[in-house]
CHARMM internal coordinates of N, CA and C (Angstrom, degrees):
IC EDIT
DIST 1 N 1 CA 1.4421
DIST 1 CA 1 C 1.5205
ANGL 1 N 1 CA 1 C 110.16
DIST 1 C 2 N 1.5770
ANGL 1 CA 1 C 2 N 113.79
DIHE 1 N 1 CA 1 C 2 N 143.93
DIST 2 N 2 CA 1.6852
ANGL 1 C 2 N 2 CA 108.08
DIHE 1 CA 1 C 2 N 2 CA 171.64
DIST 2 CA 2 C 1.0123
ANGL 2 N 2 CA 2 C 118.32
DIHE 1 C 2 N 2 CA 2 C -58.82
DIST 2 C 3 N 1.1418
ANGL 2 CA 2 C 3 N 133.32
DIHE 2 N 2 CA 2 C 3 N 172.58
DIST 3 N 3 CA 1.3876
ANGL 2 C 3 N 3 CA 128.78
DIHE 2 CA 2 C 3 N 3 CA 131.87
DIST 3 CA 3 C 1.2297
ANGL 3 N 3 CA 3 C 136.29
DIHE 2 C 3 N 3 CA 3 C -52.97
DIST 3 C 4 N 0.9921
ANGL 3 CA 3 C 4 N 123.94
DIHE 3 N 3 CA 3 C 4 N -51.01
DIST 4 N 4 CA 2.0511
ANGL 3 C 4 N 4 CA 116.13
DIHE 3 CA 3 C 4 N 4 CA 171.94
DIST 4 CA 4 C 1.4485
ANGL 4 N 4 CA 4 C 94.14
DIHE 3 C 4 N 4 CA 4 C -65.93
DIST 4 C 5 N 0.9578
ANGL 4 CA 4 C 5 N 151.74
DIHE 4 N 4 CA 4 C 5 N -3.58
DIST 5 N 5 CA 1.1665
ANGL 4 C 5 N 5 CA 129.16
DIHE 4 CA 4 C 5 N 5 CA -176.71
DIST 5 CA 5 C 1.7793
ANGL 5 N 5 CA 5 C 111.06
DIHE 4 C 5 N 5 CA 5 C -94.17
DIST 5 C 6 N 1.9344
ANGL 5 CA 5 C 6 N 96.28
DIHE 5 N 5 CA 5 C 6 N -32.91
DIST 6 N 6 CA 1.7440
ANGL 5 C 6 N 6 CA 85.71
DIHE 5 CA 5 C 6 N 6 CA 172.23
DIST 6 CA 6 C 1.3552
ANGL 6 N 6 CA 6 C 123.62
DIHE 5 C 6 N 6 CA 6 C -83.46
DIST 6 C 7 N 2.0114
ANGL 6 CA 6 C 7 N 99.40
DIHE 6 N 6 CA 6 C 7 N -5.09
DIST 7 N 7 CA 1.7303
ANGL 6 C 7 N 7 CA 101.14
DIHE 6 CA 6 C 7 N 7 CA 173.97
DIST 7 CA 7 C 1.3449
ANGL 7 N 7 CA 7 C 107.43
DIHE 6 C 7 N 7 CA 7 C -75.49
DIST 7 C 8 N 1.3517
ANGL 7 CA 7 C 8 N 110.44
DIHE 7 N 7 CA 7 C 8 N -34.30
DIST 8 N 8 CA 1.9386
ANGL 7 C 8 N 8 CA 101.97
DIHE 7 CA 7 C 8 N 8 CA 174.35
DIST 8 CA 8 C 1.2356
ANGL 8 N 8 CA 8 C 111.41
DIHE 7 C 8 N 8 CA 8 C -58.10
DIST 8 C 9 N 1.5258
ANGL 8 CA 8 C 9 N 132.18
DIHE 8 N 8 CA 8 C 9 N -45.12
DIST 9 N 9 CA 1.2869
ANGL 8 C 9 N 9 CA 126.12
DIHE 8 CA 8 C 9 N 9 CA -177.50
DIST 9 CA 9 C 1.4708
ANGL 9 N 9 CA 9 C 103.97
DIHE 8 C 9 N 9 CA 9 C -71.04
DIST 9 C 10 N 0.7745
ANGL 9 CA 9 C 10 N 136.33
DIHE 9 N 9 CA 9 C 10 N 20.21
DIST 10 N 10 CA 1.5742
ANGL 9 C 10 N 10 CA 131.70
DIHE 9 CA 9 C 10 N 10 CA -177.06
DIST 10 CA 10 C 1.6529
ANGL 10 N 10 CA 10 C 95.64
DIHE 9 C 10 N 10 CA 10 C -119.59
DIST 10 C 11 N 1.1358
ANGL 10 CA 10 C 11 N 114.55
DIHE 10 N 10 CA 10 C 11 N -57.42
DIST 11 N 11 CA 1.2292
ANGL 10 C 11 N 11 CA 120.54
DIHE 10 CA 10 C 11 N 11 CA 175.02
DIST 11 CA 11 C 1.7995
ANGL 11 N 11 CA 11 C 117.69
DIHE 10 C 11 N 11 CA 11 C -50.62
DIST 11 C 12 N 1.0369
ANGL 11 CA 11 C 12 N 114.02
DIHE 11 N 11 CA 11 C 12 N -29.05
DIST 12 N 12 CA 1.5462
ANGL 11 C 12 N 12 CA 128.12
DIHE 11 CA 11 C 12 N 12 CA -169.87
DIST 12 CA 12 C 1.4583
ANGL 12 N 12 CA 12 C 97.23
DIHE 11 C 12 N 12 CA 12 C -98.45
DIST 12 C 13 N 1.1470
ANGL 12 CA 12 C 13 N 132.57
DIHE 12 N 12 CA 12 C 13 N -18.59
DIST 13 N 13 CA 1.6826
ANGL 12 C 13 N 13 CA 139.85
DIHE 12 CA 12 C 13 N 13 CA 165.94
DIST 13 CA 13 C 1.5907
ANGL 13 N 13 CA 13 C 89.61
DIHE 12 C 13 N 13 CA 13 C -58.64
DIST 13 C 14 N 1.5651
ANGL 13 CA 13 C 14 N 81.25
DIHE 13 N 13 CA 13 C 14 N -79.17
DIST 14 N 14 CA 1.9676
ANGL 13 C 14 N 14 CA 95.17
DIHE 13 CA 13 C 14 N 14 CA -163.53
DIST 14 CA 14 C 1.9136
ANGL 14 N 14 CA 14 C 114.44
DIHE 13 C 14 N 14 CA 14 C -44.46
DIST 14 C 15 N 0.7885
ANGL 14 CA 14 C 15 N 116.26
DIHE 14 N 14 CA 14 C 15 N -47.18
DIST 15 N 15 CA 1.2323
ANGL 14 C 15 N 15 CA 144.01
DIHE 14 CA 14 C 15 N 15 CA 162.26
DIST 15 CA 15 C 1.9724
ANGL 15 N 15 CA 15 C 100.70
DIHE 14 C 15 N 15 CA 15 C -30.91
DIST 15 C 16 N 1.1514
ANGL 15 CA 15 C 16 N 100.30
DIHE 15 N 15 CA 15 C 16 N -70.45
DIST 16 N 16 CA 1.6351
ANGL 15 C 16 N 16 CA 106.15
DIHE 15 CA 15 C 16 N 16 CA -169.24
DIST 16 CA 16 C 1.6376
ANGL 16 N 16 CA 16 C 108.34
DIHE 15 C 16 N 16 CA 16 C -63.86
DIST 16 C 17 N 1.4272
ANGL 16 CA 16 C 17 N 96.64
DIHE 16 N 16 CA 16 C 17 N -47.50
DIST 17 N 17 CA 1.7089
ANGL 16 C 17 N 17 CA 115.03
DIHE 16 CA 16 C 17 N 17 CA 164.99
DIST 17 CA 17 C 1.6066
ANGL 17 N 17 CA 17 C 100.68
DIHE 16 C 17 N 17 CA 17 C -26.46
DIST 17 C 18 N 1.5188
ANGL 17 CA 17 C 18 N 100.75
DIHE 17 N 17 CA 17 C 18 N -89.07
DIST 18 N 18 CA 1.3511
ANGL 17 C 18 N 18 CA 124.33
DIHE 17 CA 17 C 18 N 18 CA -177.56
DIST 18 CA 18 C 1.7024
ANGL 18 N 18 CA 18 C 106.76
DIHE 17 C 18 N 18 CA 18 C -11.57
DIST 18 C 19 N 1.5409
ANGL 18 CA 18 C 19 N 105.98
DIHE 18 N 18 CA 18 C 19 N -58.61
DIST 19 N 19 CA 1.3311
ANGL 18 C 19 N 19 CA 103.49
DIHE 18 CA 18 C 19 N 19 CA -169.11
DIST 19 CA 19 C 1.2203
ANGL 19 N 19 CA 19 C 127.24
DIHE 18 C 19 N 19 CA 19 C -113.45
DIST 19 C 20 N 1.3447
ANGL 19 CA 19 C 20 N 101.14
DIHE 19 N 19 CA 19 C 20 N 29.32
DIST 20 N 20 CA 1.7281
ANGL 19 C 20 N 20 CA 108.09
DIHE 19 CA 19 C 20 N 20 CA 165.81
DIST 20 CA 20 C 1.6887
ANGL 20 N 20 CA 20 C 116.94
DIHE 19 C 20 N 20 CA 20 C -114.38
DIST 20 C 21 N 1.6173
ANGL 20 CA 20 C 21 N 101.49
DIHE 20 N 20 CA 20 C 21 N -14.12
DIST 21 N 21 CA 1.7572
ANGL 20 C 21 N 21 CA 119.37
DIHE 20 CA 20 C 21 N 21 CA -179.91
DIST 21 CA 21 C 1.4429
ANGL 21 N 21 CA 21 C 97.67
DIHE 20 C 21 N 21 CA 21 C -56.62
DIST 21 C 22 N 0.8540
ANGL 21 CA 21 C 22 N 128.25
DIHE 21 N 21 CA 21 C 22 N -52.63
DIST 22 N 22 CA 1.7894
ANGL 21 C 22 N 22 CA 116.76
DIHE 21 CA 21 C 22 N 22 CA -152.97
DIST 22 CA 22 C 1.6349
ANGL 22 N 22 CA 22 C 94.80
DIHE 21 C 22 N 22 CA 22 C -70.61
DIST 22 C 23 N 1.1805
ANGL 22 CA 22 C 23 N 135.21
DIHE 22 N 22 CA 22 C 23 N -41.79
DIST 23 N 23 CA 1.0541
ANGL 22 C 23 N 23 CA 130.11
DIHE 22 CA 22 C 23 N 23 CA 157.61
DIST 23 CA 23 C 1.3417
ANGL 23 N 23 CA 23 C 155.44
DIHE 22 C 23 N 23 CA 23 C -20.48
DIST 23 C 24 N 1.7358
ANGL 23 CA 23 C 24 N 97.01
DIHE 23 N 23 CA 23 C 24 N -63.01
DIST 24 N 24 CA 1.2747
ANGL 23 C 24 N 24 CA 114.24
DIHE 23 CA 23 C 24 N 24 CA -177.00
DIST 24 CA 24 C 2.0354
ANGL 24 N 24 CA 24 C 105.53
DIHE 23 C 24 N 24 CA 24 C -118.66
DIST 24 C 25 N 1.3895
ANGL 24 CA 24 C 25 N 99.88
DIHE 24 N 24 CA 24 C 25 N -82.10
DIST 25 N 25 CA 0.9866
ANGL 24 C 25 N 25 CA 92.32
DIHE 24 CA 24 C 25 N 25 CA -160.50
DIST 25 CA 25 C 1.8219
ANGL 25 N 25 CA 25 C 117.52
DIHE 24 C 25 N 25 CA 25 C -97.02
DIST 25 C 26 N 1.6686
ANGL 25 CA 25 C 26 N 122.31
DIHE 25 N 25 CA 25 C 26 N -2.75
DIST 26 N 26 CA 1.2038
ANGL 25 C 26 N 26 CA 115.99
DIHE 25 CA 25 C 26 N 26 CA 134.93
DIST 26 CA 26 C 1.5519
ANGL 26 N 26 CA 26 C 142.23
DIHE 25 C 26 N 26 CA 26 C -81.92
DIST 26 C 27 N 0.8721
ANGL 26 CA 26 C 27 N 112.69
DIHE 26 N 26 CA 26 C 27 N 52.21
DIST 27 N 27 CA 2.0398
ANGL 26 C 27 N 27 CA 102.20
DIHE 26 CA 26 C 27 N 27 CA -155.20
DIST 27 CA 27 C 1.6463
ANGL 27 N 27 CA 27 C 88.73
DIHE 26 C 27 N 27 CA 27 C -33.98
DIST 27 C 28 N 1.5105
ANGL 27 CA 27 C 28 N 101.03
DIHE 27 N 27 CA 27 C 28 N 143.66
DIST 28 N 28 CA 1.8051
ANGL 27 C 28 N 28 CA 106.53
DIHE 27 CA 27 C 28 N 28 CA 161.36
DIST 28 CA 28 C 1.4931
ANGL 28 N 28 CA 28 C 116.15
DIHE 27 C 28 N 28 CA 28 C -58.96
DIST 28 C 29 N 1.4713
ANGL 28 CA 28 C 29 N 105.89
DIHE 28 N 28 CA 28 C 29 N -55.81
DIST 29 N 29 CA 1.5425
ANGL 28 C 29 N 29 CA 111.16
DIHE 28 CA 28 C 29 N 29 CA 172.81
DIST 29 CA 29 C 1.4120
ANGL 29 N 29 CA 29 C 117.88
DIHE 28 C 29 N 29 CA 29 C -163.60
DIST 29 C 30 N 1.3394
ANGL 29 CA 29 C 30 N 124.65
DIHE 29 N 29 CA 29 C 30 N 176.38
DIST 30 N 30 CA 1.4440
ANGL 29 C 30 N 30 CA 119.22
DIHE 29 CA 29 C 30 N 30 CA -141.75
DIST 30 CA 30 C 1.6504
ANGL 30 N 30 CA 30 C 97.82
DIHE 29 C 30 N 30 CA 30 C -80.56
DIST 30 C 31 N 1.6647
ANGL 30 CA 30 C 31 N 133.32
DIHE 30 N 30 CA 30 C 31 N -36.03
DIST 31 N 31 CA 1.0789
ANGL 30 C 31 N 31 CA 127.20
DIHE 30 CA 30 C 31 N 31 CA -169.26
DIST 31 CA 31 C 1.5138
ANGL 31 N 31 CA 31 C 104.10
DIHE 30 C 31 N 31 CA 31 C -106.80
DIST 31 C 32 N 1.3147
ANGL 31 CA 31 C 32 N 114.06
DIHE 31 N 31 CA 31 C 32 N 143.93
DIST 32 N 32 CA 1.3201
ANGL 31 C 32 N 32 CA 122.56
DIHE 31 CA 31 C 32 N 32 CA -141.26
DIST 32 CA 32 C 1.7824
ANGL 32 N 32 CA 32 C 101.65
DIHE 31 C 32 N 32 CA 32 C -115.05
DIST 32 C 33 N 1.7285
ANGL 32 CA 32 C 33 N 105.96
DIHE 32 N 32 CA 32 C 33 N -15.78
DIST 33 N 33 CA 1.1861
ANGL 32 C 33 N 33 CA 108.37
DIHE 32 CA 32 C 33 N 33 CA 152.65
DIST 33 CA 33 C 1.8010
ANGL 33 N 33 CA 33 C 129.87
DIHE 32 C 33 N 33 CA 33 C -44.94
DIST 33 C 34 N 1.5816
ANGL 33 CA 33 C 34 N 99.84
DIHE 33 N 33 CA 33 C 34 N -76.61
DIST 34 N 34 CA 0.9111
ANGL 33 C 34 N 34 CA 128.31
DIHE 33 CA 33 C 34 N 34 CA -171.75
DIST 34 CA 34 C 1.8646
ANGL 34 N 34 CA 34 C 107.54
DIHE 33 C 34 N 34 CA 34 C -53.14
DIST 34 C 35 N 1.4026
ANGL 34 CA 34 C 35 N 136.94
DIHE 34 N 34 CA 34 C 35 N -35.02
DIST 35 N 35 CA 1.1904
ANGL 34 C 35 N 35 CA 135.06
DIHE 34 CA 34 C 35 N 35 CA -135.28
DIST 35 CA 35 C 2.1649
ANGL 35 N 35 CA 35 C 87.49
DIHE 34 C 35 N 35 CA 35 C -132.08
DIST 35 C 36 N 1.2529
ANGL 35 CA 35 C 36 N 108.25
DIHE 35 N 35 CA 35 C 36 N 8.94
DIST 36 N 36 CA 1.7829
ANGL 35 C 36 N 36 CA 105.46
DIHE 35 CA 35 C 36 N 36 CA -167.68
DIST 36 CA 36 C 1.4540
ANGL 36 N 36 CA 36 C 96.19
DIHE 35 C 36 N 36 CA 36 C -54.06
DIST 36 C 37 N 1.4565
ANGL 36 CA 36 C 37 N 127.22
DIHE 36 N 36 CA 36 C 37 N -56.98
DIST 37 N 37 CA 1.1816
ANGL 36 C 37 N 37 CA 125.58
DIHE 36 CA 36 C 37 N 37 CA -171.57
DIST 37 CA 37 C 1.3247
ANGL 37 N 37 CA 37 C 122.57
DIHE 36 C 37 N 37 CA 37 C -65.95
DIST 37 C 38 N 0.9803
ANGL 37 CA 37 C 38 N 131.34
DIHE 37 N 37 CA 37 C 38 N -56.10
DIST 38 N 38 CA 1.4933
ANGL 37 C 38 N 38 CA 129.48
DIHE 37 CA 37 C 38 N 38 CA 167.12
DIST 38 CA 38 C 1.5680
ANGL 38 N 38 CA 38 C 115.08
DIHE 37 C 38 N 38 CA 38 C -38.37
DIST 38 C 39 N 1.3064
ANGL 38 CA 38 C 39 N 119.48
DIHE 38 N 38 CA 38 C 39 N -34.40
DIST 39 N 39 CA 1.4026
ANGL 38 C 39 N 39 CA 116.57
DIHE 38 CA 38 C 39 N 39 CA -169.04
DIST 39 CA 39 C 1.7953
ANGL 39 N 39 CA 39 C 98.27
DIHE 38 C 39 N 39 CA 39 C -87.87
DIST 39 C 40 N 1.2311
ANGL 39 CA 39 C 40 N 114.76
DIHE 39 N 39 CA 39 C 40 N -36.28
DIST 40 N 40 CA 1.5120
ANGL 39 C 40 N 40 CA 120.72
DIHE 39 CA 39 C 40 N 40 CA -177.67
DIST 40 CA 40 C 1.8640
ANGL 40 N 40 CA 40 C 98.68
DIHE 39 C 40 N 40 CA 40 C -74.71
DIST 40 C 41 N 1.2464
ANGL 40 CA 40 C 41 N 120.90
DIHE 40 N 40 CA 40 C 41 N -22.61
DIST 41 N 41 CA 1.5599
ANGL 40 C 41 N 41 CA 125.89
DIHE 40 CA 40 C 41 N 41 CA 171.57
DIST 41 CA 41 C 1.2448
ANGL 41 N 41 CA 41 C 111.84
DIHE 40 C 41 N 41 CA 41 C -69.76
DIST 41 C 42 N 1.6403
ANGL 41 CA 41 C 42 N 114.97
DIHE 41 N 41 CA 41 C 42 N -41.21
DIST 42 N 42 CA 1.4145
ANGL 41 C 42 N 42 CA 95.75
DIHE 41 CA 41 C 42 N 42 CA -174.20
DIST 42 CA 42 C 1.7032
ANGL 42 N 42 CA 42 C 118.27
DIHE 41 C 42 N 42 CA 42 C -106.26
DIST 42 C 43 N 1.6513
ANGL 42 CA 42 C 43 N 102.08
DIHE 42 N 42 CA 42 C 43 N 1.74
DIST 43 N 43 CA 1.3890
ANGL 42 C 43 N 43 CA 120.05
DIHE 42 CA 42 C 43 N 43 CA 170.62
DIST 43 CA 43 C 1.8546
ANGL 43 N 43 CA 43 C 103.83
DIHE 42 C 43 N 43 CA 43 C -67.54
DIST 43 C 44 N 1.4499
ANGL 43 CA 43 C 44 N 111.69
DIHE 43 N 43 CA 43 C 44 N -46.33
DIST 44 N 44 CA 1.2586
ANGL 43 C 44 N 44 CA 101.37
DIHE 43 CA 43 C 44 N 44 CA -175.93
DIST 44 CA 44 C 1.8267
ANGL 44 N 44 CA 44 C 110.78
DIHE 43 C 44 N 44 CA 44 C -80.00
DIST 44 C 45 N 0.9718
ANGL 44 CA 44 C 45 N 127.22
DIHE 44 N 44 CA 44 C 45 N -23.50
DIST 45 N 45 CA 1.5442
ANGL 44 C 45 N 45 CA 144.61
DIHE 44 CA 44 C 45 N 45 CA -176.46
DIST 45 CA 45 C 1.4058
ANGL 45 N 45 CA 45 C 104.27
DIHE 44 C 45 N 45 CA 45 C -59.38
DIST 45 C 46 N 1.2887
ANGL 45 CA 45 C 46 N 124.28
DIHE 45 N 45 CA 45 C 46 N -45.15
DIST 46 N 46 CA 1.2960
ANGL 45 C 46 N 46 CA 161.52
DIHE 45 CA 45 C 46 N 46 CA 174.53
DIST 46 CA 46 C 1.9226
ANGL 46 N 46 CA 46 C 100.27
DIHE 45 C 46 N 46 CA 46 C -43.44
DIST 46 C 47 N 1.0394
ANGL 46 CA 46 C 47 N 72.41
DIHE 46 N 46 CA 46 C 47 N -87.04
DIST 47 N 47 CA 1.8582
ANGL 46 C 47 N 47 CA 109.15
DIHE 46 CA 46 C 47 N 47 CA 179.03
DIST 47 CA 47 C 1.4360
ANGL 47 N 47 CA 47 C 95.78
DIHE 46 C 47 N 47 CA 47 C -42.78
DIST 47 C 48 N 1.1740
ANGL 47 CA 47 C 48 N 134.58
DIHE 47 N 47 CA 47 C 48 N -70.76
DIST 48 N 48 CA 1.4722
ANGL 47 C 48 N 48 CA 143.27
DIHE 47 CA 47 C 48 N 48 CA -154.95
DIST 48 CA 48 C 1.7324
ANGL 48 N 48 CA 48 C 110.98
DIHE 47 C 48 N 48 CA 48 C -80.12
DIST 48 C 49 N 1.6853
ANGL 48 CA 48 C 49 N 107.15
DIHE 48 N 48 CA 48 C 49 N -14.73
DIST 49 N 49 CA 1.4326
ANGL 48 C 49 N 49 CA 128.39
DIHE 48 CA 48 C 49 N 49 CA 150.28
DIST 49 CA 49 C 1.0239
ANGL 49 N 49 CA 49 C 107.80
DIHE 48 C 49 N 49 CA 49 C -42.74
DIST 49 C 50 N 1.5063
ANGL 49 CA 49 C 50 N 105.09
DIHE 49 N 49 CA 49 C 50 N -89.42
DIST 50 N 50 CA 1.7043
ANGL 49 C 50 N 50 CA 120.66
DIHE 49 CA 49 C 50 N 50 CA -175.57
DIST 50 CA 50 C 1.1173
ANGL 50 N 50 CA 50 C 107.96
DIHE 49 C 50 N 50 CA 50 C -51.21
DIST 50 C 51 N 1.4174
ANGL 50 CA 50 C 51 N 131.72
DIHE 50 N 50 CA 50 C 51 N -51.16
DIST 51 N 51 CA 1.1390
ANGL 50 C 51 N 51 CA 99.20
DIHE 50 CA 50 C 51 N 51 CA -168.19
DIST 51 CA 51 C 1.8406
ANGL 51 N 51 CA 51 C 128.97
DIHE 50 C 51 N 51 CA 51 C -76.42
DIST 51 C 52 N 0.8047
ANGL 51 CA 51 C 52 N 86.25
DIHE 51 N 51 CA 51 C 52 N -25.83
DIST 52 N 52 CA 1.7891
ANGL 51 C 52 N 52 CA 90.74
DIHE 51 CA 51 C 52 N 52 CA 168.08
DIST 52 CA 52 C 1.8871
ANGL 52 N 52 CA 52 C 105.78
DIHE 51 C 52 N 52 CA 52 C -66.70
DIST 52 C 53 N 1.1428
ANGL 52 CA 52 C 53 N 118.59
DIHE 52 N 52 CA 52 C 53 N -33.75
DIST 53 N 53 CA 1.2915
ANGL 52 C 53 N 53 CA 99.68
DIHE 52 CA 52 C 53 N 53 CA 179.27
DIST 53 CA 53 C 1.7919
ANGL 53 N 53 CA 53 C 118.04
DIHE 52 C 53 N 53 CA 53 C -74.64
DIST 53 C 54 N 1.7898
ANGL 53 CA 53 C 54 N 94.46
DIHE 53 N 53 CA 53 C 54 N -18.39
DIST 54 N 54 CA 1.5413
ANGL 53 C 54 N 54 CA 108.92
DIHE 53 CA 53 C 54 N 54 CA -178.32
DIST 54 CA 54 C 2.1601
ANGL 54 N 54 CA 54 C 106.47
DIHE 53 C 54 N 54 CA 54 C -59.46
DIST 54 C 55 N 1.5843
ANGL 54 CA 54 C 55 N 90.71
DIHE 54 N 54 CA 54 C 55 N -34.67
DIST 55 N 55 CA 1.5198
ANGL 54 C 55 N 55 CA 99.62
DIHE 54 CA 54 C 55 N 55 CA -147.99
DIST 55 CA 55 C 1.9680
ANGL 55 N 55 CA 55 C 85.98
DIHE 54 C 55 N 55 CA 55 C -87.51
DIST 55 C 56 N 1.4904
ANGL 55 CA 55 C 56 N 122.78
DIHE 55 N 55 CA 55 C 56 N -13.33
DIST 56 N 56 CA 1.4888
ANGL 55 C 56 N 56 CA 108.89
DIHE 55 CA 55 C 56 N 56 CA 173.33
DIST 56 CA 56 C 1.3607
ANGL 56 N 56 CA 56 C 102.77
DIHE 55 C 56 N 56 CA 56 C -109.16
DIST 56 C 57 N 1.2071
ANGL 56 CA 56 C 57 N 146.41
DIHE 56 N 56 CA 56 C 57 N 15.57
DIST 57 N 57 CA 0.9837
ANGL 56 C 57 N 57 CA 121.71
DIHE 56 CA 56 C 57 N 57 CA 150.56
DIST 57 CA 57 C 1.8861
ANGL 57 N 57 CA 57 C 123.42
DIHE 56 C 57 N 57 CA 57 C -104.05
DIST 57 C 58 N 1.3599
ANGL 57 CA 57 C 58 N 91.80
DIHE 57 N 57 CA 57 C 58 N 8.34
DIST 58 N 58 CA 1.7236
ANGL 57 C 58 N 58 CA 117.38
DIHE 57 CA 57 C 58 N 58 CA 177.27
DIST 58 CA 58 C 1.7518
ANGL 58 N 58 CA 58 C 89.72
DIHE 57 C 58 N 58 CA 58 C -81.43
DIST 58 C 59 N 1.5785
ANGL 58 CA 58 C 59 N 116.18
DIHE 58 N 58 CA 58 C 59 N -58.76
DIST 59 N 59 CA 1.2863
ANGL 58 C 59 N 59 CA 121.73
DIHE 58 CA 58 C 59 N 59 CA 173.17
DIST 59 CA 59 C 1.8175
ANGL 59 N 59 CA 59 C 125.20
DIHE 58 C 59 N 59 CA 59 C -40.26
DIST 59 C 60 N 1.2802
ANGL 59 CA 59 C 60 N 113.07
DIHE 59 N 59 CA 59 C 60 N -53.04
DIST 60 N 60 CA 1.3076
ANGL 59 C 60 N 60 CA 124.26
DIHE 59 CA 59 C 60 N 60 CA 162.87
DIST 60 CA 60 C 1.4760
ANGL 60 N 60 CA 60 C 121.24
DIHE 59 C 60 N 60 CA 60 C -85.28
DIST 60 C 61 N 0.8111
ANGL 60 CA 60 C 61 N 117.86
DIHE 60 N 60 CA 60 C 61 N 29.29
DIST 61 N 61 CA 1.2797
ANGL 60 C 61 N 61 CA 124.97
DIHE 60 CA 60 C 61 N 61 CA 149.34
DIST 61 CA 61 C 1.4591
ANGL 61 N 61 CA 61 C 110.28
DIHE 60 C 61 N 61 CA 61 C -107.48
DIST 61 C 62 N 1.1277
ANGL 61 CA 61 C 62 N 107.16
DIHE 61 N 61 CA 61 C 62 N -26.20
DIST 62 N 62 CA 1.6926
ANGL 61 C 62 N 62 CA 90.04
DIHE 61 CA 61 C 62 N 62 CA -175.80
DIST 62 CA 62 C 1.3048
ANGL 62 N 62 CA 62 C 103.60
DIHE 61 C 62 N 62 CA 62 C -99.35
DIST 62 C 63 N 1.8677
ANGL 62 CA 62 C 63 N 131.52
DIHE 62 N 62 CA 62 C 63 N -2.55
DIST 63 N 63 CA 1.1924
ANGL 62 C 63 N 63 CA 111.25
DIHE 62 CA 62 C 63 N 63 CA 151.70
DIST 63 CA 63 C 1.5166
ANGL 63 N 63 CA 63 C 130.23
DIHE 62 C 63 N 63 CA 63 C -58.28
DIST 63 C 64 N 1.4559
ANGL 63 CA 63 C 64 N 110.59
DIHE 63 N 63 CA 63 C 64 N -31.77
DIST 64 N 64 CA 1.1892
ANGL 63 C 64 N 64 CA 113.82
DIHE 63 CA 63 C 64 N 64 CA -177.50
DIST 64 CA 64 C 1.3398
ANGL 64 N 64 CA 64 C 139.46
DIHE 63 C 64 N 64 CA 64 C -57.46
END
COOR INIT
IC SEED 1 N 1 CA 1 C
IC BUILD
């Protein structure tokens, strides 16, 4: 395997991480009023991680 290709998959880990924590296993904070946006900020931040790391290592693969 290349290298940029296992940093994209690393990145697309971290990335998925990013946006499943506020969820499950980081809550942002205990009241769910107060904190909606931040958790929907870093749920989509998350998301838009992975997926860009999804869409360059789709790219380098087909250099290969």
């Amino acid at each position: 395997m290349k290298f940029d290709i296992m940093v994209n998959l690393v990145i697309l880990v971290i990335g998925a991480l990013v946006a499943l924590a506020p969820w499950t296993f980081a809550p942002v904070c205990v009241s769910p009023m107060r904190c909606w946006t931040t958790r929907e900020v870093e749920t989509i931040l998350g998301a838009l991680v992975a997926g860009l790391a999804l869409v360059a290592t789709y790219k380098a693969l087909g250099r290969a």
